[in-house]
Residue frames relative to the residue before (quaternion, step in Angstrom):
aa qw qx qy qz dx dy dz
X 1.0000 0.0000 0.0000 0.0000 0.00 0.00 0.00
X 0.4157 -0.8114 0.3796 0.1570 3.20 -0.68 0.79
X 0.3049 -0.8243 0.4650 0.1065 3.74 -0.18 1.36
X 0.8035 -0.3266 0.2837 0.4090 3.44 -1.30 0.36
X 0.5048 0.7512 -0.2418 0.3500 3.36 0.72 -1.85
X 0.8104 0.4931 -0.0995 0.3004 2.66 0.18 -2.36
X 0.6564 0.6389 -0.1297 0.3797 3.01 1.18 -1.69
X 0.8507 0.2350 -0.2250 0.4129 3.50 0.91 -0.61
X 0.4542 0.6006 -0.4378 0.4912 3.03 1.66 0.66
X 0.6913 0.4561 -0.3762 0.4154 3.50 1.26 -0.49
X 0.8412 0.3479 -0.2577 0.3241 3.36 1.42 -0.32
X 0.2645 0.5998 -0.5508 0.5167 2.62 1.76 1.48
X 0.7174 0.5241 -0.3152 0.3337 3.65 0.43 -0.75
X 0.5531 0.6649 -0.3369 0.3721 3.07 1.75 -0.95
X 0.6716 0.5527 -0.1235 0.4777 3.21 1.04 -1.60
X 0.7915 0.4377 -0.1437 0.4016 3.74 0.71 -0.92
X 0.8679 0.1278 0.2178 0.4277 2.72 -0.03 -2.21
X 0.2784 0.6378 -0.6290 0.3465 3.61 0.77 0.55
X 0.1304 -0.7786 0.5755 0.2137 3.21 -1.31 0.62
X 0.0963 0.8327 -0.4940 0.2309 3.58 0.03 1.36
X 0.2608 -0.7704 0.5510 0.1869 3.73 -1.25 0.40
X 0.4707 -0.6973 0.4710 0.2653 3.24 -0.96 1.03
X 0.0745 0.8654 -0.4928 0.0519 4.11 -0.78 0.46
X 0.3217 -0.8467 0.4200 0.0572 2.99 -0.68 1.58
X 0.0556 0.8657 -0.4956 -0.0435 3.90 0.66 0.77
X 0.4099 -0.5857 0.6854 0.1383 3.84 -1.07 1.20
X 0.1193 0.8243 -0.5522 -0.0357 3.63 -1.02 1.23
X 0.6429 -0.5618 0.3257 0.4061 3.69 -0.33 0.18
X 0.6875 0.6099 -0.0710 0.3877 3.55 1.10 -0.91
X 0.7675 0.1210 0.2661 0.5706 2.96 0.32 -2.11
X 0.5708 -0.6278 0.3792 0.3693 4.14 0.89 0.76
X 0.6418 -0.5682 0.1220 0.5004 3.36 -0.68 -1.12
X 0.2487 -0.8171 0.5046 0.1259 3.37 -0.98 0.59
X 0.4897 -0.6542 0.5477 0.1795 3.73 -0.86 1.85
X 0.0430 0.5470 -0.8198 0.1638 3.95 -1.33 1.27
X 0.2264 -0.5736 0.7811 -0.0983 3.04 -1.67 1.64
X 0.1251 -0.7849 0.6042 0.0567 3.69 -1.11 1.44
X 0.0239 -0.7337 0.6777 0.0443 3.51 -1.14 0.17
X 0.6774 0.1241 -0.3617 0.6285 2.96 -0.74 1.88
X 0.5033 -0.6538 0.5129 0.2370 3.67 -1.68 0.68
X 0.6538 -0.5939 0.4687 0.0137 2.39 -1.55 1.62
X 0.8433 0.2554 -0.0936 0.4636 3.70 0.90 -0.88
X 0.7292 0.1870 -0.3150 0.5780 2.81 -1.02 1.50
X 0.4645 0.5997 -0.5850 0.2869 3.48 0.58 1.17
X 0.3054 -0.7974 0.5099 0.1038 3.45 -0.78 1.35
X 0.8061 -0.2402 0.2842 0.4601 3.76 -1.36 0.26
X 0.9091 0.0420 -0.1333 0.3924 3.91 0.59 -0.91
X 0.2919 0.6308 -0.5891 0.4122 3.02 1.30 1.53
X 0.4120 -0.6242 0.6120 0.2570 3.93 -0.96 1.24
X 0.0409 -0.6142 0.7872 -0.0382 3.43 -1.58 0.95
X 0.3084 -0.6966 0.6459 -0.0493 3.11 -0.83 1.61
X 0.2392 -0.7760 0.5826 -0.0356 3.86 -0.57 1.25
X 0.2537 0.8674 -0.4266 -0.0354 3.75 0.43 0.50
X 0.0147 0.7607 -0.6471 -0.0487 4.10 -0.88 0.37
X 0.6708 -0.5313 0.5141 0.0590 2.74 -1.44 1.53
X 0.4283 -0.5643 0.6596 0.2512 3.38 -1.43 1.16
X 0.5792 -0.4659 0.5639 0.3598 3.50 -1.66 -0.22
X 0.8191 0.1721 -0.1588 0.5237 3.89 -1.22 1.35
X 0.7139 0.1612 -0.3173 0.6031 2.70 1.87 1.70
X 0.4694 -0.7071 0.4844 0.2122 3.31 -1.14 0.48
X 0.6642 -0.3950 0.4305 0.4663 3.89 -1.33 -0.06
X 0.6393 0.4197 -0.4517 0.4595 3.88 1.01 -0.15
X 0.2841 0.6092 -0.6431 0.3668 4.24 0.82 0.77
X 0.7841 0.4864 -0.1898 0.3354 3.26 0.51 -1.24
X 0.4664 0.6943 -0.3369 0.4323 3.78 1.88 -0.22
X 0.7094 0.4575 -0.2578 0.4701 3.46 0.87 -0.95
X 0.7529 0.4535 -0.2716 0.3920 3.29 1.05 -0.61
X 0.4927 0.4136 -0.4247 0.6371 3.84 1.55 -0.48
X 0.6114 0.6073 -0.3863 0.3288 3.98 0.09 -0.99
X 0.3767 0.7730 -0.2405 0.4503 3.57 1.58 -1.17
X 0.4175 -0.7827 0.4094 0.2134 3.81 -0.51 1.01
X 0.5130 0.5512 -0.2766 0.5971 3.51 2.02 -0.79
X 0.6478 0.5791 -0.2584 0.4222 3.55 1.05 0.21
X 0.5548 0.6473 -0.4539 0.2591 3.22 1.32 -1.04
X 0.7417 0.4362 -0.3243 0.3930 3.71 0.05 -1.75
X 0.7076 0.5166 -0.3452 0.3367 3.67 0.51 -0.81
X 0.8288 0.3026 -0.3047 0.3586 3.16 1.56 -1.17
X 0.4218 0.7674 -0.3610 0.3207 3.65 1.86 0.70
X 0.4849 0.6873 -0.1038 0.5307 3.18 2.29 -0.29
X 0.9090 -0.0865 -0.0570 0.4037 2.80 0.61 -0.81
X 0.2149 -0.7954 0.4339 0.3644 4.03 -0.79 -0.60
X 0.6428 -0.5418 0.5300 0.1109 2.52 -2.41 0.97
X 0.0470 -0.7647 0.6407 0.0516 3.30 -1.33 0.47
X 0.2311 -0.8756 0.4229 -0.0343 3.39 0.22 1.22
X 0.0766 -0.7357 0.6687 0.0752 3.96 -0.03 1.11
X 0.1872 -0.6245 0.7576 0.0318 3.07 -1.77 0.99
X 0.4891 -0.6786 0.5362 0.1131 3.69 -0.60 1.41
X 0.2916 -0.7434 0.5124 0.3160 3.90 -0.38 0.82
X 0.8392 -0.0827 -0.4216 0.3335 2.35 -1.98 2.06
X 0.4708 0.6598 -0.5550 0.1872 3.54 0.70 0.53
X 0.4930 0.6820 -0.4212 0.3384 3.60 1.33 -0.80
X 0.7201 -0.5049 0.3853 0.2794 3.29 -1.44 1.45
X 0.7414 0.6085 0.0640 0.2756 3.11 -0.57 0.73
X 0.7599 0.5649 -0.0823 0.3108 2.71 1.38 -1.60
X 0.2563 -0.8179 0.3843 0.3431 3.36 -0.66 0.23
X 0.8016 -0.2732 0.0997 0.5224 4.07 -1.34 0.16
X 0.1216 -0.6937 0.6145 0.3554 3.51 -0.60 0.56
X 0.8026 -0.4442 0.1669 0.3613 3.47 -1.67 0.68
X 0.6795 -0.4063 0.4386 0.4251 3.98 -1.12 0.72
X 0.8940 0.1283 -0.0570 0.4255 3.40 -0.01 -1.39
X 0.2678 0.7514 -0.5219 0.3023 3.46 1.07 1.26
X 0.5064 -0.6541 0.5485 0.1217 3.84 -1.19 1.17
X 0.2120 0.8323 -0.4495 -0.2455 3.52 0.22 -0.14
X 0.5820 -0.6678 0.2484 0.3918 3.47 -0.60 0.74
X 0.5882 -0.5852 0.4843 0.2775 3.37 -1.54 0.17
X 0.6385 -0.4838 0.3154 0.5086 3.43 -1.01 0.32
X 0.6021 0.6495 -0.3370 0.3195 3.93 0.89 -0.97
X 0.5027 0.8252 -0.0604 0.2503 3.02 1.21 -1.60
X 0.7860 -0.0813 0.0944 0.6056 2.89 0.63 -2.13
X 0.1329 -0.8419 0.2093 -0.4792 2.64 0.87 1.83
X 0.6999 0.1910 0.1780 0.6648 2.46 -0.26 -2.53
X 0.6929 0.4444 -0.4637 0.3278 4.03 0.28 -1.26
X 0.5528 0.4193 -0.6702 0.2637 3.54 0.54 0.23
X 0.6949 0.3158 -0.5977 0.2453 3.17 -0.76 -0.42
X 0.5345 0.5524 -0.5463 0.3327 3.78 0.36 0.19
X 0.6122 0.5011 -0.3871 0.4736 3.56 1.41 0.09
X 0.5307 0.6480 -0.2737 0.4727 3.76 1.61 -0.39
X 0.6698 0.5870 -0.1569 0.4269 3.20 1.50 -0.73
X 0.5856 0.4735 -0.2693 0.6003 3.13 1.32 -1.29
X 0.8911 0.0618 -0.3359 0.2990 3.61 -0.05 -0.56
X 0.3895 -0.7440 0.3340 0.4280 3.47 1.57 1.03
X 0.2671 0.6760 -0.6464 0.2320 3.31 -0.09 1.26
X 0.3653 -0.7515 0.4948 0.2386 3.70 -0.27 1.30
X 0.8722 -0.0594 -0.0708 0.4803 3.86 0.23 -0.66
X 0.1281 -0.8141 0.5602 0.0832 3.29 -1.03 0.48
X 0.1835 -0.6892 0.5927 0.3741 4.11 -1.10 0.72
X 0.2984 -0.6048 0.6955 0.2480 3.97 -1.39 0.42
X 0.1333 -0.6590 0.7136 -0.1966 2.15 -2.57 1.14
X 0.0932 0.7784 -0.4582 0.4189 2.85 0.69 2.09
X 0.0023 -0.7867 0.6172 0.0071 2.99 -1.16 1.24
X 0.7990 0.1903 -0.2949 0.4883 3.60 -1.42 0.78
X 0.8213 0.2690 0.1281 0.4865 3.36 -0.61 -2.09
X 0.7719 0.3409 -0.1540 0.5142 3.52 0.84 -1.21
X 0.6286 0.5873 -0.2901 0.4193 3.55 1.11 -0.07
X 0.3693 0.7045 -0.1999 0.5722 2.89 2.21 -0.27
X 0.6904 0.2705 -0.2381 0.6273 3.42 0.16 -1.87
X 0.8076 0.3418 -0.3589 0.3196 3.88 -0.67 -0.74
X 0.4939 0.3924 -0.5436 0.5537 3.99 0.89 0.77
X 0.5564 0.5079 -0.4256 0.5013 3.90 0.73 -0.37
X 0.6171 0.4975 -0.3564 0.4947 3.72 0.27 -1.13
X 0.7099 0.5165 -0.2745 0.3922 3.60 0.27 -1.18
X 0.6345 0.4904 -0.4178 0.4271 3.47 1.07 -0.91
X 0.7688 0.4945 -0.2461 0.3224 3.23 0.93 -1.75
X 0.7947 0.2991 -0.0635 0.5244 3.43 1.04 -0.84
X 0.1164 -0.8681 0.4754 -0.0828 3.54 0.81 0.89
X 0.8067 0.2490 -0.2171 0.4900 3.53 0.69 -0.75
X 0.2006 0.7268 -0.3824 0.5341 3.00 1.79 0.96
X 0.8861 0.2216 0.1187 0.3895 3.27 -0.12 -1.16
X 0.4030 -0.7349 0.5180 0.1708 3.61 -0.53 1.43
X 0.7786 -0.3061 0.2226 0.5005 3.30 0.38 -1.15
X 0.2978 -0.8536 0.3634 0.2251 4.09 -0.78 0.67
X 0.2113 -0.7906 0.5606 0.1264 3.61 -0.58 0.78
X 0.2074 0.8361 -0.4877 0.1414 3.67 0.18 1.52
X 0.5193 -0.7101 0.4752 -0.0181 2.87 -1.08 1.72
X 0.7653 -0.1115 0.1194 0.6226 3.89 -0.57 1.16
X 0.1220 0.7184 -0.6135 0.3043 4.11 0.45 0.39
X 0.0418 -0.6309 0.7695 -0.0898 3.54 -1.29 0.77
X 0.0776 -0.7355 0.6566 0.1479 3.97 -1.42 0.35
X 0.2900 0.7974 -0.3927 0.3547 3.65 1.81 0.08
X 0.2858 -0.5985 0.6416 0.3853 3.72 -0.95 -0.22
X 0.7299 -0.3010 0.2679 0.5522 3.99 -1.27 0.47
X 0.1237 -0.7615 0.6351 -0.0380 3.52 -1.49 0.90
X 0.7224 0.3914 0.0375 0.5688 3.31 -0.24 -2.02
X 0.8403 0.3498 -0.1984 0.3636 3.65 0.47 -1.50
X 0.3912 0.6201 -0.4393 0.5190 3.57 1.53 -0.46
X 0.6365 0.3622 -0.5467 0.4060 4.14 0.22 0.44
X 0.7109 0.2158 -0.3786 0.5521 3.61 0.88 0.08
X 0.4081 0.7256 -0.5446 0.1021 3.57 0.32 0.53
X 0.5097 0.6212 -0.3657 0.4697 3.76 1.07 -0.31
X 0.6588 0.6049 -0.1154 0.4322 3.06 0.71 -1.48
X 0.7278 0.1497 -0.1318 0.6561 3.68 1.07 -0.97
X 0.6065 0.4111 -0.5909 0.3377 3.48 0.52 0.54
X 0.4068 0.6334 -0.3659 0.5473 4.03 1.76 -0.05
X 0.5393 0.5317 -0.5340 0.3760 4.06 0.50 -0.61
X 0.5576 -0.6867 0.4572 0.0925 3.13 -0.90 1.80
X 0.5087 -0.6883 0.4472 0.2597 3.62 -0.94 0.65
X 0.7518 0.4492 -0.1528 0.4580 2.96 1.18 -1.40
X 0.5689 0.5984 -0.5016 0.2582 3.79 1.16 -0.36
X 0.4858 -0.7523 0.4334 0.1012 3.13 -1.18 0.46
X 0.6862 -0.0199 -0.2744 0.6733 3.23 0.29 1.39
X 0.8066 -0.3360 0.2657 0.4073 3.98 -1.51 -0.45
X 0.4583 -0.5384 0.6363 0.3085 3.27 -1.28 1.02
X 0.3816 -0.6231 0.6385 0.2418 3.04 -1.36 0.56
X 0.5187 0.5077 -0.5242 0.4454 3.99 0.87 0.46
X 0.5610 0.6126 -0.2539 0.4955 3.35 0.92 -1.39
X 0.6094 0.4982 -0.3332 0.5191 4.04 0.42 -1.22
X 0.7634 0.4562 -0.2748 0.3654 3.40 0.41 -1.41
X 0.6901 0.4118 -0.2788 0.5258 3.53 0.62 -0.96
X 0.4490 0.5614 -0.4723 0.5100 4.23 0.94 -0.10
X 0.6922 0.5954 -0.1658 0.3727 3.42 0.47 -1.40
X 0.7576 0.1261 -0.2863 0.5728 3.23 0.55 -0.77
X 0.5673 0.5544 -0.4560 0.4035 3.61 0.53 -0.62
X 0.6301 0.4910 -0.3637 0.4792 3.99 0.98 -0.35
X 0.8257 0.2425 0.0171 0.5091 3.40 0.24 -2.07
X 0.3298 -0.7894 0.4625 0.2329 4.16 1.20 -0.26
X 0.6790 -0.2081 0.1745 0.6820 3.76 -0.91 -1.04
X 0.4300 0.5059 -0.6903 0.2872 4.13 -0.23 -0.04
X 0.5914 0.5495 -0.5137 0.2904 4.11 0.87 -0.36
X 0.7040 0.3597 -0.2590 0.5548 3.33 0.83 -1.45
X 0.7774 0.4635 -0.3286 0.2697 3.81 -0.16 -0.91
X 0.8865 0.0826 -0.0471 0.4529 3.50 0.76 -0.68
X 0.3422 0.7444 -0.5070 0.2679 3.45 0.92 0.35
X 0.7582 0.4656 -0.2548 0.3787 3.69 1.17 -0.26
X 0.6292 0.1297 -0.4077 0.6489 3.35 1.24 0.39
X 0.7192 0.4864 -0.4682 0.1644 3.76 0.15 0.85
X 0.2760 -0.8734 0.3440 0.2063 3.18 0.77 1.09
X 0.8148 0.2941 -0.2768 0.4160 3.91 0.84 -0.81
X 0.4501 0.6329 -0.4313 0.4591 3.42 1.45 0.56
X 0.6441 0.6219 -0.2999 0.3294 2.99 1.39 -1.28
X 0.6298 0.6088 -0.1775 0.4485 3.30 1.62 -1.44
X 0.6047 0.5550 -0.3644 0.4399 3.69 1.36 -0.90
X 0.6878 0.4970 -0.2593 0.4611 3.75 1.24 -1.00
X 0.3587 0.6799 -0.3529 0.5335 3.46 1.50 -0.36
X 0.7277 0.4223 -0.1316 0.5242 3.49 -0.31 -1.81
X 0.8219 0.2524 -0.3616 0.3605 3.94 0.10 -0.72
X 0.3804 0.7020 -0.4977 0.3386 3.68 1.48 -0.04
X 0.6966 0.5998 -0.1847 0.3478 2.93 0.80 -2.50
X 0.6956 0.3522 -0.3274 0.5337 3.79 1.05 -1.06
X 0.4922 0.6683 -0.3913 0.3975 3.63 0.75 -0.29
X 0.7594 0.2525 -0.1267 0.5861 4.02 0.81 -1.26
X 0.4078 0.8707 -0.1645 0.2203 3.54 1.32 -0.27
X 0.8371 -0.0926 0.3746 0.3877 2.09 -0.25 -2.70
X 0.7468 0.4950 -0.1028 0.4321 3.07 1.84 -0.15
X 0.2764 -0.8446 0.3376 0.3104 3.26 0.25 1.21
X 0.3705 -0.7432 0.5319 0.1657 3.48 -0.84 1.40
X 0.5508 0.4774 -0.5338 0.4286 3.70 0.80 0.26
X 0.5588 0.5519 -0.2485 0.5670 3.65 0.92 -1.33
X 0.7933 0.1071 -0.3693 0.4720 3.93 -0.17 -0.50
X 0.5192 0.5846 -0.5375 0.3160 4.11 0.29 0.24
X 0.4383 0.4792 -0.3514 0.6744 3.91 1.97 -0.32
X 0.7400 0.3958 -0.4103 0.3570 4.03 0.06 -0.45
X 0.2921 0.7578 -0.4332 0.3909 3.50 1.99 -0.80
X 0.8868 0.3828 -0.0324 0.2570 1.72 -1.10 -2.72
X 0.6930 0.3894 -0.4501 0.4068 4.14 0.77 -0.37
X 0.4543 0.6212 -0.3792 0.5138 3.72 0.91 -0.30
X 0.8547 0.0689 -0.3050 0.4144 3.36 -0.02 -0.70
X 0.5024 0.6441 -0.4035 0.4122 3.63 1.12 0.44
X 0.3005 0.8459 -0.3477 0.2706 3.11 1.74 -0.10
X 0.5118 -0.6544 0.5372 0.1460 3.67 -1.38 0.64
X 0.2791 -0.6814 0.6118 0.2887 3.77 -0.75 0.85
X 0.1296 -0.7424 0.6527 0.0777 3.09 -1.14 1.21
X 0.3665 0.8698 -0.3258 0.0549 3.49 0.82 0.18
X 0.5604 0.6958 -0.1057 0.4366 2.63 1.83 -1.17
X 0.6977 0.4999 -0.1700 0.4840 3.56 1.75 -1.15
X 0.6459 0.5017 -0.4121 0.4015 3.82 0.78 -0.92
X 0.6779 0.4233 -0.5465 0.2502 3.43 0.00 0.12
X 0.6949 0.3738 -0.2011 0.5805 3.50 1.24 -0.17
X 0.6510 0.4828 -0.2731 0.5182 3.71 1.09 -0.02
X 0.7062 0.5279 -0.0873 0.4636 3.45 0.94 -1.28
X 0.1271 0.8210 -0.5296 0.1714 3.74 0.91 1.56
X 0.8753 0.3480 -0.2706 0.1986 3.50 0.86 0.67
X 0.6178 -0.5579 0.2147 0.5109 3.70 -0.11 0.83
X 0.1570 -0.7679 0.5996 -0.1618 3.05 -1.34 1.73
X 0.0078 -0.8512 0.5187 0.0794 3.11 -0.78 1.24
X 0.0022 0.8581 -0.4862 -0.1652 3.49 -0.03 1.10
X 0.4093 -0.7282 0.5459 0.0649 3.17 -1.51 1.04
X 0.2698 0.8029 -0.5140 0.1358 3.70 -0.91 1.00
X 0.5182 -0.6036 0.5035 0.3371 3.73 -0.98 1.04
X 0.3265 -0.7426 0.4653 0.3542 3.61 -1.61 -0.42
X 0.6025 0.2542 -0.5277 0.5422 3.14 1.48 0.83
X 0.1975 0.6623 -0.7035 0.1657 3.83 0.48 0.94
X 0.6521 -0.4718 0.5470 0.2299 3.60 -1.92 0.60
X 0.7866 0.2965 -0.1304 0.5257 3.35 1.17 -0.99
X 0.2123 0.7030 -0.6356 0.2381 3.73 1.41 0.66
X 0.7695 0.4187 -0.3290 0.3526 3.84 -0.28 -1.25
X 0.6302 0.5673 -0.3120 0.4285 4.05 0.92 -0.79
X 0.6085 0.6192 -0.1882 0.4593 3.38 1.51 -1.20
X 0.7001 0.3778 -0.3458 0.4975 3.65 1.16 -1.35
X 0.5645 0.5908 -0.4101 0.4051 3.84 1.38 -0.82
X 0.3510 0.7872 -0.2745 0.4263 3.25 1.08 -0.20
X 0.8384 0.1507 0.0116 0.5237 2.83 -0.82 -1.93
X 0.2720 0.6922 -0.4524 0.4921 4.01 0.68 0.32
X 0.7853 0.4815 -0.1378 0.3639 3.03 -0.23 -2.02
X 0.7979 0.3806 -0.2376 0.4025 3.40 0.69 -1.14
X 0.6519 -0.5075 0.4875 0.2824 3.46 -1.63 -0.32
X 0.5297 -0.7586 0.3246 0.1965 2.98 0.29 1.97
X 0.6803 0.6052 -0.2042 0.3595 3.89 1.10 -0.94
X 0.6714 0.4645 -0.1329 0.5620 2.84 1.96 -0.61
X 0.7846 0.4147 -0.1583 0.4329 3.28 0.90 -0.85
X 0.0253 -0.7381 0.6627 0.1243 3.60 -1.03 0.26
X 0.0577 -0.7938 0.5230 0.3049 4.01 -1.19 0.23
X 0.2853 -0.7392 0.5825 0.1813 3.27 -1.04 0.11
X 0.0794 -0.8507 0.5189 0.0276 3.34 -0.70 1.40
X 0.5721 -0.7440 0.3434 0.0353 3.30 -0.77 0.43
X 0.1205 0.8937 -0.3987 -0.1666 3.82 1.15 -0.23
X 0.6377 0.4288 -0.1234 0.6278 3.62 -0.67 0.68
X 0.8336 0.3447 -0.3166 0.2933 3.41 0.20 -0.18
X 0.3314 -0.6706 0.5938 0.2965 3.73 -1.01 -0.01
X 0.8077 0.0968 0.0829 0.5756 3.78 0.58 -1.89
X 0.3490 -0.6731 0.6061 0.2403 3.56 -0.17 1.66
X 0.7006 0.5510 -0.3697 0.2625 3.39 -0.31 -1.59
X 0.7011 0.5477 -0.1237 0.4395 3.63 0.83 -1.39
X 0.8175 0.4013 -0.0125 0.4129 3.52 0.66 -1.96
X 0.6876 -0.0062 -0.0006 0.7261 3.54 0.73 -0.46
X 0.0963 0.7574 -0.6438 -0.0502 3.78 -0.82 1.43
X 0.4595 0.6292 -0.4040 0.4793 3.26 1.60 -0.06
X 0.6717 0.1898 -0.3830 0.6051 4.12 0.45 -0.07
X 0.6311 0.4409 -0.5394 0.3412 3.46 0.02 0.21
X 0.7680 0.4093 -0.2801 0.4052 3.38 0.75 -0.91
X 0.3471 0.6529 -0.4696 0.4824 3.99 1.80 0.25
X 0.9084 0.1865 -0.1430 0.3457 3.11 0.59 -1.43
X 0.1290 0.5945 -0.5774 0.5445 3.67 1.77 1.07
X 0.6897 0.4818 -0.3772 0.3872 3.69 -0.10 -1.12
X 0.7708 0.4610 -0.2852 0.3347 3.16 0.04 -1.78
X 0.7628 0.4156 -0.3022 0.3927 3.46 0.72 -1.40
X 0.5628 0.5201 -0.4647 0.4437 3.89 1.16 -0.42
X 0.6409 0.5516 -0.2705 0.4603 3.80 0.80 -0.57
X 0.4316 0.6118 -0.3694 0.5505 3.56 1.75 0.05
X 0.8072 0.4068 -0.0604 0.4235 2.94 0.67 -1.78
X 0.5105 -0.6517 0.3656 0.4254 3.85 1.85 0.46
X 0.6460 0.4546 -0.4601 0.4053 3.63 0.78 0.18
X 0.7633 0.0832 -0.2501 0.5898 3.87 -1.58 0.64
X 0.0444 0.7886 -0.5460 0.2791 3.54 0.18 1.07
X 0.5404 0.5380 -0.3054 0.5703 3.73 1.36 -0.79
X 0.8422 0.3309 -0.2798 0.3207 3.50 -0.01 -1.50
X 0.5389 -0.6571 0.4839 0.2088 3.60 -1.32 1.22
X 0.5059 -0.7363 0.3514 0.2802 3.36 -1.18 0.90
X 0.2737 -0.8318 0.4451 0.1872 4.13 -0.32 0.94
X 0.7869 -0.1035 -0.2585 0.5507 3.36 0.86 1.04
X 0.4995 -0.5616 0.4869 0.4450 3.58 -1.53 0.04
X 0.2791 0.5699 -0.7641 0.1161 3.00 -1.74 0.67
X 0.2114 -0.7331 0.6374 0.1076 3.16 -1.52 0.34
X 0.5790 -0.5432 0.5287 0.3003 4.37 -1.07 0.91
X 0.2041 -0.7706 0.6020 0.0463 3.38 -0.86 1.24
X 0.1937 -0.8890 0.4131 0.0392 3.44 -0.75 0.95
C-alpha cells in the first residue's frame, strides 16, 4: 500500500524525473493524439511486453507513473515498454482545445489505437486501462483482436451511464466559462474514482485521505475543466457494448475492481457478459482505487496474467497469491 512518503516521491518523479518521450501520432479517427513512451521503442521483438495504457477521465497518462515508478514494478517495468495515451486536452496543463473541435466517442478512439501500434510498428500489444480508458481499450480489443495479447482492465464497465446518470444533468450544466472545477463535477470524479472509501473510511485512513487530497489539488490545478467536460460528456454518451463481448471478445481479460469501488456492480455485469474462457476478475477487498491503493497486488497479478500470455516468463514470483475468479 502506498504511504505518504511514497506519494511525494512519485509526484516528484512524475513532474521531473520520469524518463519518457513525448510523441506526436496522426490518426484517422480522432486527429492527433500525444503518447509518451518509456523504454525503447526499437528493436522490440515478438517477446518484448508492450504495455498500451489510457487514462480514466480527471487524469492524465501520468496515473499510470506512480504505478510503473512503484518498486513491485521495477523488474517488470525494466523488461518491458510503455506506451502511454494522453486523451486530447487532458494532459496537465493543457490548454483550450479548439471551439470547433469534435471530440471523439468512446468507439472512435478505440479503433485509432491501433493507428498508434502502427506508428511505432509494434505488432501486439497487452492494455492497461482504467475507468474511461478501460472502456476505449475493450473496444480496440474487439476491433483489433489480433492486435492485442491480452487486457488488464481496471474498474471497466460495458453498460451505457447508470449509477452516474444521477449526476448527469447537473454535469451536463457545468458552465464553460467557470473557471477552474465545479464542485458538482469534483464530486461525481471522486466517487466515480475513489467510490464509498469517501464516506466510509476517510476518517481512520489518514494516507488515503492524503491520496484524495493530491487528486483534488490536480483536479482544480492542472486539468483543464473545459477539455475534460468533452471527455465527460463522451463517457457518459457511451455505447452498451455488452451484448457483443461474448462473441467479439477472443482475448484473455483481466478485469480489475475494489469492493468499495463505484464501479464494483458494472464490473461484475461485466465479467457476466463475457466468455468465461477468456476472462478472469480480480477483486479487491477494502478497496476503492486498485491502481493507487494496493500497486503491489496489482502489479503480482500484471505478472501472473502476462506469464499466461508467455511473456516475462523468466522473472520469479515475489509473493504467494493466487487470481480470484
Amino acid at each position: 500500500m502506498c504511504d505518504a512518503k511514497l506519494l511525494e516521491d512519485v509526484e516528484t518523479r512524475v513532474t521531473y524525473d520520469v524518463d519518457e518521450k513525448r510523441h506526436e501520432v496522426k490518426t484517422e479517427r480522432c486527429g492527433t493524439i500525444t503518447v509518451f513512451t518509456m523504454g525503447s521503442t526499437k528493436g522490440i521483438t515478438d517477446n518484448t511486453p508492450v504495455f498500451l495504457t489510457v487514462h480514466d477521465m480527471g487524469s492524465s497518462h501520468t496515473e499510470f507513473h506512480s504505478f510503473t515508478e512503484h518498486p513491485s514494478m521495477a523488474r517488470i517495468k525494466s523488461r518491458s515498454v510503455f506506451l502511454h495515451v494522453e486523451i486530447p486536452g487532458q494532459e496537465y496543463d493543457a490548454g483550450d482545445l479548439p471551439p470547433d473541435c469534435v471530440f471523439p466517442s468512446m468507439q472512435e478512439l478505440g479503433e485509432d489505437m491501433v493507428n498508434i501500434l502502427e506508428y511505432f510498428r509494434v505488432k501486439c500489444v497487452v492494455t492497461l486501462g482504467e475507468g474511461a480508458g478501460a472502456n476505449i481499450l475493450a473496444r480496440f480489443a474487439m476491433a483489433f483482436p489480433d492486435r492485442v495479447l491480452g487486457n488488464i482492465l481496471i474498474h471497466c464497465t460495458s453498460t451505457v451511464a447508470g449509477i452516474m446518470e444521477y449526476f448527469n444533468d447537473k454535469i451536463m450544466n457545468w458552465k464553460l466559462q467557470t473557471v477552474g472545477m465545479h464542485p458538482t463535477a469534483e464530486q461525481y470524479l471522486l466517487f466515480h474514482k475513489f467510490g464509498s472509501l469517501i464516506e466510509q473510511e476517510i476518517e481512520k485512513a489518514e494516507n488515503k485521505e492524503k491520496v484524495i487530497k493530491s487528486y483534488i489539488k490536480k483536479l482544480q490545478s492542472r486539468i483543464n475543466p473545459r477539455n475534460l467536460r468533452l471527455y465527460v460528456e463522451a463517457f457518459l454518451a457511451r455505447t452498451d457494448i455488452s451484448g457483443i463481448l461474448k462473441d467479439k471478445m477472443k482475448v484473455d481479460t483481466l478485469l480489475v475492481t475494489g469492493s468499495k469501488s463505484s464501479h464494483l456492480h458494472t464490473v461484475h455485469t461485466m465479467h457476466e457478459a463475457m466468455d468465461p474462457r477468456h476472462t478472469t476478475l480480480l477483486k479487491v477487498d477494502g478497496v476503492g482505487d486498485v491502481l493507487l491503493e494496493v500497486p503491489d497486488i496489482l502489479a503480482h497479478n500484471l505478472l501472473l496474467f502476462c506469464q499466461g500470455l508467455g511473456l516475462l516468463s523468466t522473472l520469479p514470483m515475489s509473493r504467494q497469491s493466487s487470481l480470484s475468479s
